[in-house]
C-alpha positions in Angstrom: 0.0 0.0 0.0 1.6 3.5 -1.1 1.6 6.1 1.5 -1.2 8.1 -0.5 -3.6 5.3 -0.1 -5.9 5.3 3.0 -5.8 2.3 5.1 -8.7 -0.5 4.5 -10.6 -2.0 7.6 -13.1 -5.3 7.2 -15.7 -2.6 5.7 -15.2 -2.5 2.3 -12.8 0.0 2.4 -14.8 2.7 4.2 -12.7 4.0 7.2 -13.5 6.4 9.9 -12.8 9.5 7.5 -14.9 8.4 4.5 -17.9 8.2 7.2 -17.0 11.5 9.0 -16.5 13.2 5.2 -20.3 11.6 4.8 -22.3 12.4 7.8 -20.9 15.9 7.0 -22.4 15.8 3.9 -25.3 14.0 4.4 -26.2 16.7 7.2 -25.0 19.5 6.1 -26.4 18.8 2.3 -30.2 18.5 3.9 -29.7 21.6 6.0 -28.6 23.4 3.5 -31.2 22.8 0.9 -33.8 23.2 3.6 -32.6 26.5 4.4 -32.1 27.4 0.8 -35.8 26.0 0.0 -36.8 29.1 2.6 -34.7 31.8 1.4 -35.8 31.3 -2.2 -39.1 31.3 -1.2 -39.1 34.5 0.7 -37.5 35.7 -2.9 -40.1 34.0 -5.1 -43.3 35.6 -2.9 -42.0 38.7 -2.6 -41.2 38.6 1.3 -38.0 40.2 0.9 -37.0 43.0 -1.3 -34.4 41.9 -4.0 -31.5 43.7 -6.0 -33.2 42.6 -9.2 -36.8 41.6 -9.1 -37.5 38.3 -10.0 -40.0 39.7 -13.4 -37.7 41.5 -14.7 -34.6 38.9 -14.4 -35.4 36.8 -18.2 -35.3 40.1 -19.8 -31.4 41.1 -18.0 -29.9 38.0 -18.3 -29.2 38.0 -22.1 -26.0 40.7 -21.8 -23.7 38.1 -20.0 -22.8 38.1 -16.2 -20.5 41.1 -16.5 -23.5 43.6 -17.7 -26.0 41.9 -15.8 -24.1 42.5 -12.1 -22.5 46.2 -14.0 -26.0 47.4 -15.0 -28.3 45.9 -11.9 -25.9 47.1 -9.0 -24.9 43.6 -8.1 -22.3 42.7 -6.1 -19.2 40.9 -7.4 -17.1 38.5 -5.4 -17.4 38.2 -1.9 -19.8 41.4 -2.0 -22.8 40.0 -1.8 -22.3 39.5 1.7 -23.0 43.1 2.5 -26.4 42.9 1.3 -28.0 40.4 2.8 -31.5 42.2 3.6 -32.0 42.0 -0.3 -34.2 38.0 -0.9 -32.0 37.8 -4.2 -28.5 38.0 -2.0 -29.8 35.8 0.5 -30.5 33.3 -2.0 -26.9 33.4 -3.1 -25.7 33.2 0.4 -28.1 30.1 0.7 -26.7 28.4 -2.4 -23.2 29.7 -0.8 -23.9 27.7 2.3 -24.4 24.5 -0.1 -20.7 25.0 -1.2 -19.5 25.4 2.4 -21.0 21.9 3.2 -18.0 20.7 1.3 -15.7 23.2 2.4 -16.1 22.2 5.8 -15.8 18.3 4.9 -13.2 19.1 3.1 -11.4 20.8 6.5 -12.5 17.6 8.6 -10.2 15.9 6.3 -6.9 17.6 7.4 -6.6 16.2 10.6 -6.7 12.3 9.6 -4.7 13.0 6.8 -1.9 15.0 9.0 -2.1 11.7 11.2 -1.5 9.3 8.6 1.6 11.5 7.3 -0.8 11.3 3.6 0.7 14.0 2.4 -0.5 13.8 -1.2 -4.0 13.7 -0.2 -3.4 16.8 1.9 -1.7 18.9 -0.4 -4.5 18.2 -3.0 -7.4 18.7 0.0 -5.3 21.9 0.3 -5.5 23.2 -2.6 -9.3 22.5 -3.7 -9.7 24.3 -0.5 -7.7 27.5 -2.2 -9.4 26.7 -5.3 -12.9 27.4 -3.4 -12.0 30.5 -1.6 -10.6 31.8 -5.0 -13.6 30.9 -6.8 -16.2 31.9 -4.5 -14.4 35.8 -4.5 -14.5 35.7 -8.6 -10.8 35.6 -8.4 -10.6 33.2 -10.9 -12.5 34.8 -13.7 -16.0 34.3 -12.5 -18.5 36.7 -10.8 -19.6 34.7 -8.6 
């Protein structure tokens, strides 16, 4: 067995990490469409204010995502966060909260993999870590 390869047990391969990485997701998936079911209601009826309301969104989308957020007053990057009293923001915050799920099974990881000296597997983990935060903050050529 090469050091990159997580040990076995009698389960068919699943160790205490795979099922940690799981319940994580499991959990944290449910939750998280749950609370993103809510927030996109509260956008849908009209609850909350939005940024751009939800009739006149199929007419602004056609432009690309650069006029769309340049023309609407929509944050970019990470700056969504400071308006979070507008239902359309909150939706994106909800839908950001699906991504963190993974983030934060992703972070679980590090400890087991420090442990087993698996240091391929952490510099990858690492990395797709990097490659979220990056993302998420349009850093990597994206708006959102």
């Amino acid at each position: 067995m090469s050091e990159s390869t997580p040990p076995r047990d009698d389960r068919n391969g699943v160790n205490d990490m795979n099922e940690a990485f799981a319940r994580v997701e499991d959990t944290g998936s449910k939750l998280a469409l749950a609370v993103l079911s809510v927030v996109f209601a509260l956008y849908v009826f009209g609850v909350l204010a939005p940024i751009v309301p939800l009739q006149d969104f199929p007419s602004l989308i056609g432009g690309g995502a650069g006029a769309f957020t340049r023309d609407n007053g929509v944050p970019t990057g990470w700056g969504f966060l400071t308006q979070l009293d507008k239902s359309d923001m909150l939706s994106l915050a909800a839908m950001m909260l699906m991504v963190g799920v993974v983030f934060v099974a992703y972070i679980m990881l590090i400890p087991g993999l420090l442990r087993r000296k698996d240091y391929l597997y952490l510099i990858m983990v690492v990395l797709q870590l990097g490659v979220f935060v990056l993302a998420g903050g349009g850093w990597l050529g994206g708006g959102h």
